[in-house]
Structures are given as C-alpha cells and as structure tokens.
C-alpha positions as CSV (number, residue, x, y, z in Angstrom):
1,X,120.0,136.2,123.7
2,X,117.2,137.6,125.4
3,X,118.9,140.8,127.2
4,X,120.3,141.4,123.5
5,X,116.6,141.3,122.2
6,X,115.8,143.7,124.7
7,X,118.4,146.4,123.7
8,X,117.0,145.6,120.2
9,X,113.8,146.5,121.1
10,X,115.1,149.6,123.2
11,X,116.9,150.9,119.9
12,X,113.6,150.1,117.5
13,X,111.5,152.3,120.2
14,X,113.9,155.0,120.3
15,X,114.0,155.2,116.6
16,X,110.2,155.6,116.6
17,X,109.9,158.1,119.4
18,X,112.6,159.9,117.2
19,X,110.6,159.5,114.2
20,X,107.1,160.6,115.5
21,X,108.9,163.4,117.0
22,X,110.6,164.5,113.5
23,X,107.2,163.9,111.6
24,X,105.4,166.2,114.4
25,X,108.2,169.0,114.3
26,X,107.9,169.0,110.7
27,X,104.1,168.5,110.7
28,X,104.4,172.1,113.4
29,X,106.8,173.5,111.1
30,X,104.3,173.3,108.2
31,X,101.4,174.1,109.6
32,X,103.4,177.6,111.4
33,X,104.6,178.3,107.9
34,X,101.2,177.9,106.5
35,X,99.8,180.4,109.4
36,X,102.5,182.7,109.1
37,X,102.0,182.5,105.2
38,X,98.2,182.7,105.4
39,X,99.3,185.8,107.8
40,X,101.4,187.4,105.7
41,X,99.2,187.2,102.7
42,X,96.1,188.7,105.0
43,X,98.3,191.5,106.1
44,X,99.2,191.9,102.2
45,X,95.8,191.9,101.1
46,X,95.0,194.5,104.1
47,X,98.2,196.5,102.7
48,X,96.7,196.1,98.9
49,X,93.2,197.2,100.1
50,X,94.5,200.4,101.8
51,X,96.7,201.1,98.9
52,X,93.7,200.6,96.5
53,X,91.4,203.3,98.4
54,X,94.4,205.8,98.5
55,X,95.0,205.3,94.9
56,X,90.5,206.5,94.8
57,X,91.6,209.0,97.2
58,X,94.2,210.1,95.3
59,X,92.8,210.2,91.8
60,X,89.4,211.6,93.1
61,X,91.8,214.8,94.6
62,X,93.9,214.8,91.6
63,X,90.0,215.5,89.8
64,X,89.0,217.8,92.2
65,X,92.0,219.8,91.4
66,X,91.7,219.9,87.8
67,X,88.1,221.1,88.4
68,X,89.1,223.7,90.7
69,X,92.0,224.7,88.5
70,X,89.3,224.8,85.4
71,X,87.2,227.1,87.7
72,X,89.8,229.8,88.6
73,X,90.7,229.6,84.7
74,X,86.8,230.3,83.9
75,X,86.6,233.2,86.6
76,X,89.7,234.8,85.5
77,X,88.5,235.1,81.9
78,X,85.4,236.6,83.1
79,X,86.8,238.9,85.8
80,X,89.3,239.7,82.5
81,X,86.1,240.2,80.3
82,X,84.6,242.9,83.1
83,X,87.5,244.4,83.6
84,X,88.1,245.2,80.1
85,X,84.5,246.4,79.9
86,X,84.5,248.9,82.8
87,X,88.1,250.0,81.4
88,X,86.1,251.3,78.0
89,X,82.9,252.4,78.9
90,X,83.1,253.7,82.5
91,X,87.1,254.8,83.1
92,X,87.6,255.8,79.8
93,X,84.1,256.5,78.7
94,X,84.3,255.2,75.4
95,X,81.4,252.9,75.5
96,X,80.2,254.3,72.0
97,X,83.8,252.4,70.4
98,X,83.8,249.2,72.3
99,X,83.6,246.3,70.5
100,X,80.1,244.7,71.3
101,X,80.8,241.6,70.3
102,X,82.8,240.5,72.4
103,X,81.3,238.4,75.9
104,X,80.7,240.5,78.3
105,X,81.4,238.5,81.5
106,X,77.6,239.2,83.4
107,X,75.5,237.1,84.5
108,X,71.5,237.4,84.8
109,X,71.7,238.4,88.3
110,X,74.2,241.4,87.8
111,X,71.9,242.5,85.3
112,X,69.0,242.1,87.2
113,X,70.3,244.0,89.7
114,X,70.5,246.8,87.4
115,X,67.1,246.5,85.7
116,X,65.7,246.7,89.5
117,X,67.0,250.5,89.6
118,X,65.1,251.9,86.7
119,X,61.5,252.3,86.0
120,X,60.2,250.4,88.7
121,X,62.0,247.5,87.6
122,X,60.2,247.2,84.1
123,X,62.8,244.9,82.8
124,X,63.5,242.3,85.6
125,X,62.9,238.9,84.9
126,X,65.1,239.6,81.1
127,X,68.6,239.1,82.7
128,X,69.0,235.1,81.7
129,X,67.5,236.2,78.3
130,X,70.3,238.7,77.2
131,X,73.0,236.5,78.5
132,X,71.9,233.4,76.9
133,X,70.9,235.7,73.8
134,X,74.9,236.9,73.9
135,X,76.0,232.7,74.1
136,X,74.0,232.1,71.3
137,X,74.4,235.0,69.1
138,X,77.2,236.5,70.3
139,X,76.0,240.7,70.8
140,X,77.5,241.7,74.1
141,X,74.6,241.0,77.0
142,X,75.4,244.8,78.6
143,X,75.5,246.3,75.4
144,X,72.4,244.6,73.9
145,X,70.9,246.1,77.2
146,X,71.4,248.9,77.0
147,X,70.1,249.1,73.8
148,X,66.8,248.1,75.0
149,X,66.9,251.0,78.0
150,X,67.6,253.4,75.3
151,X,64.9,252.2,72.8
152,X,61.8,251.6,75.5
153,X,62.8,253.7,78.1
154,X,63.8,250.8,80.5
155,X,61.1,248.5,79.0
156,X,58.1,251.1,79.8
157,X,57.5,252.3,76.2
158,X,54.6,251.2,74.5
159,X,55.4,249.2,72.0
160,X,57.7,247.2,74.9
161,X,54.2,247.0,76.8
162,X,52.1,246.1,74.1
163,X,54.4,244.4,70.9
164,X,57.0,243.2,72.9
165,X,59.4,245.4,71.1
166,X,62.0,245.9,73.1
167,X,64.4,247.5,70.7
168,X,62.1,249.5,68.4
169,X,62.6,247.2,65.8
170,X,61.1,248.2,62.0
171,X,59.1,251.4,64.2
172,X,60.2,253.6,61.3
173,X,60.6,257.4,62.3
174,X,57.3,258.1,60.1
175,X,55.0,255.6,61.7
176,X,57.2,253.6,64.3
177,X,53.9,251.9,66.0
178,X,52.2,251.2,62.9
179,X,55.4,249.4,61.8
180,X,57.1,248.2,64.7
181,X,57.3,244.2,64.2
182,X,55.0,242.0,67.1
183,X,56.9,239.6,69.2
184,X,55.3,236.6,71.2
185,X,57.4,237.2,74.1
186,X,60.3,239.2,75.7
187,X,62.5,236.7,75.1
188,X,61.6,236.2,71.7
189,X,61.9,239.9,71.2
190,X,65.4,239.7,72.4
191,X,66.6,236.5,70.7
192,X,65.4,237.5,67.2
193,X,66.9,241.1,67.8
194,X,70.4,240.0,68.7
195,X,70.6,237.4,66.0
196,X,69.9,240.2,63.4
197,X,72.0,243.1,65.1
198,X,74.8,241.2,65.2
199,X,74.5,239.1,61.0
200,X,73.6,242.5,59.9
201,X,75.5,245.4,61.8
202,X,78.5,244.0,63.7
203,X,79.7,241.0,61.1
204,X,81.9,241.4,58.4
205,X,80.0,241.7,55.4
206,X,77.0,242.3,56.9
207,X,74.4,244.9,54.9
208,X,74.9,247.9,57.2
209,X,78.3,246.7,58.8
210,X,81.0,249.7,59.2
211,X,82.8,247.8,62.4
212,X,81.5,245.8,65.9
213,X,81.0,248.7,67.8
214,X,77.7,250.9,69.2
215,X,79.4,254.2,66.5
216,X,79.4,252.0,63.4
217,X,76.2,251.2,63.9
218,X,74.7,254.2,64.9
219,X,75.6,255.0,60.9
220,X,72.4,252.8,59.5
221,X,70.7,251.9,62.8
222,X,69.0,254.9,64.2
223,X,68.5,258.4,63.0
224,X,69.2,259.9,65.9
225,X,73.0,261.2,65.9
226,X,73.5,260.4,69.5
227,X,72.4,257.5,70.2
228,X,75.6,255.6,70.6
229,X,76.1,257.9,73.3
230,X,72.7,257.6,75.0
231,X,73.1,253.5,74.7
232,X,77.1,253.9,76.0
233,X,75.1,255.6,79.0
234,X,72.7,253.3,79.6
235,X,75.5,250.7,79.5
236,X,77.4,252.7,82.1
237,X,74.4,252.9,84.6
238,X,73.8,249.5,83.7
239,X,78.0,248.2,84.7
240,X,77.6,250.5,87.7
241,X,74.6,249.4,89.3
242,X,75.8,245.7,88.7
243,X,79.1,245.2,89.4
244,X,79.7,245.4,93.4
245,X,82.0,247.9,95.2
246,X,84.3,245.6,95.8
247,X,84.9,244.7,92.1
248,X,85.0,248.5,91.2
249,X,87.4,248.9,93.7
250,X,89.8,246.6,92.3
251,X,88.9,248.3,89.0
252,X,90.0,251.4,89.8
253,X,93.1,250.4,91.6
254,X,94.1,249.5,88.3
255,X,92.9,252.5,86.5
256,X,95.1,254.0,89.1
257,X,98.2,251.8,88.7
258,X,97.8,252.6,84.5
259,X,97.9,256.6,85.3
260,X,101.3,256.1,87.5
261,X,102.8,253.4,85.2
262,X,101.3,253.8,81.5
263,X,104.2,252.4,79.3
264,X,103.8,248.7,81.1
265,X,100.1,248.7,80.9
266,X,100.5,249.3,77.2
267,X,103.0,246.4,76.8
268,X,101.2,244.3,78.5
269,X,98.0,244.8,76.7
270,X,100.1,244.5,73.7
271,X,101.8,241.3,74.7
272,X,98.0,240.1,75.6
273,X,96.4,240.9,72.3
274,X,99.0,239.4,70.6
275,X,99.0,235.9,72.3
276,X,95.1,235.9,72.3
C-alpha cells in the first residue's frame, strides 16, 4: 500500500512539473507574441511616420512644381509681350501703328535703365510709376514713355520741372504754360495722364478715339503731324537701351528666321491670334 502511494505521489508531481512547465511555455509564448507584436507595431508606426513625411515631401515638391511651372508660364508671356514689341517698333519700325494698349512686358528697372541715358537721367526714379500706371490703366508702359520723352524733352522741360507736366497736358499751342494743368507729383502726373489717354484716345467710343495706336491719336492729340513718329522714336531708344544684348540677340535671330521662312511665321502668328 505504501510503495503504491508512492508511485501516486510520483505521478501527481509529474503532472505538476508538466503543468507549471505548460503554464510557463504558454506564459513565454504570450509574452514573445506581445514583444514581437509590440515590435511590429513600433516598426509600423516607424514605417507610417516615414511614409507621412514623404507624403510632406512629396506634396511640398508637387507645389514647388506648380509654382515653377506658373513662373516659366509668366516669363514666357512677357518674353512673348517684348518680343512682339521689338518686332513692331524696332525690326519693322512701325512703332507709330502698334497697338499701345496692350502690356508691354518691362519692368521699372528696364526702363530705368533707359531713362539713365538721356538728359542726365531727368526721368529716373519714374520706371515703377509707368508700369504700375500700365496695370492699372492699361496704356503701354514704353509707349506712355515715350510719350513723356517726346513731350518734356526727357523730363527737362519746364513745365516737367516746375508743374509736373510730364506730358504737356492742356499746354495749348497758344499759351501751353499758361494752360498746362499742375500736378502734385510725378506720379500723379503720370497716373492721371494714362487714365485719360487711354478712356479718351485708345477705347472704343472714346471722344477722340480713331484706333489704340500712337497714328490714331496723333489725329486729335497733338498738332504736330509727326509726332507719332518722334514718340515711335523715343520708344525705340527707349526698347534699345533697356532690353540687354542677349535678349536682342535672340530677337533678331528670329527676325532672321522670318526673312528665310516667311509663310510659317505668318501661320503661326495666325494660328496664335486666333487661339488668343
């Protein structure tokens, strides 16, 4: 009876060992599945958070992009807007039938550049007016320029000096001082000029309107017979002195290219006007 009780015994703490073994193994188990889980979700979180800042990355390029892209767009209408200028008034010379109200593509340093050449540089310090004169109003900076070099002698005359006049505006041939409208400033001079040069002469249905360009106006403007031509050459000296070599170069590449192959120039200007 007693030997039996032992083997009893024997089997009961055999069973336990086994147990407590089991119960261990599957407490291990757990607790390696938990790491490996708690592992796996710190590698996923790693994974998600390098995902996330591409993703930043990605979208912040894709803006950059765009922006670039909306830059070249913006630089090849202007470069377009020059090149169409120069085309008129200095390869063709026919600044006098340009249409002046469209942009002119400058910028206030170009035509400061310019003012710097003539008269000791009378009119620098006006570039920003004229080209935020031509935003606002909508009279070509170069042409409205020009106008001003042809009216005051590159900003020297008097009634420039002393009225602020910069476009001989109301100096009637009989009296022009005497009548010649006082301006507070340069700037105001130009603003209030452009605004009524461009209701009056180059809109549709304007009181001296005959068409948007520096010959139509010459009909009620001035009563000088020439001076479309003297303000188309002002504007020449003015795109010369402002645009750089480099730019005319390219210019007159293409001048060159339309004198070899005329018939596709004229088809492609067509095709362009007619999709603008």
């Amino acid at each position: 009876m007693f030997g039996k009780g032992n083997s009893l015994s024997g089997h009961n703490l055999l069973f336990y060992v086994l147990l407590l073994y089991s119960t261990a193994l599957i407490i291990v188990m757990a607790w390696l599945s938990w790491s490996e889980n708690m592992q796996n979700k710190k590698v996923l979180e790693n994974y998600q958070e390098k995902n996330d800042r591409l993703l930043k990355d990605l979208y912040r390029q894709h803006e950059e992009i765009n922006n670039m892209e909306e830059q070249i767009t913006y630089l090849e209408e202007i470069l377009d807007l020059r090149k169409e200028m120069y085309r008129e008034v200095i390869i063709k010379e026919q600044g006098v039938n340009f249409d002046i109200t469209r942009p002119s593509g400058f910028t206030g340093e170009m035509l400061e550049k310019s003012f710097g050449k003539y008269a000791g540089g009378a009119l620098k310090g006006a570039g920003e007016d004229f080209v935020e004169m031509e935003r606002e109003e909508g009279l070509n900076a170069v042409a409205a320029a020009g106008i001003c070099a042809n009216e005051t002698g590159w900003g020297t005359s008097r009634l420039a000096r002393e009225k602020n006049n910069y476009f001989g505006w109301s100096a009637f041939d009989h009296d022009p001082y005497t009548y010649a409208l006082d301006f507070t400033s340069r700037e105001h001079s130009i603003n209030y000029v452009g605004k009524r040069i461009k209701e009056n002469y180059l809109k549709a249905g304007g009181e001296y309107y005959h068409g948007p360009t520096l010959a139509a106006m010459n009909k009620n403007y001035a009563s000088d017979v020439r001076w479309a031509e003297k303000v188309a050459s002002a504007m020449e000296k003015i795109i010369e002195n402002a645009i750089s070599p480099e730019e005319a170069a390219w210019y007159n590449s293409y001048r060159e290219f339309e004198r070899k192959h005329p018939l596709e120039v004229y088809y492609y200007l067509r095709y362009k006007n007619s999709s603008d």
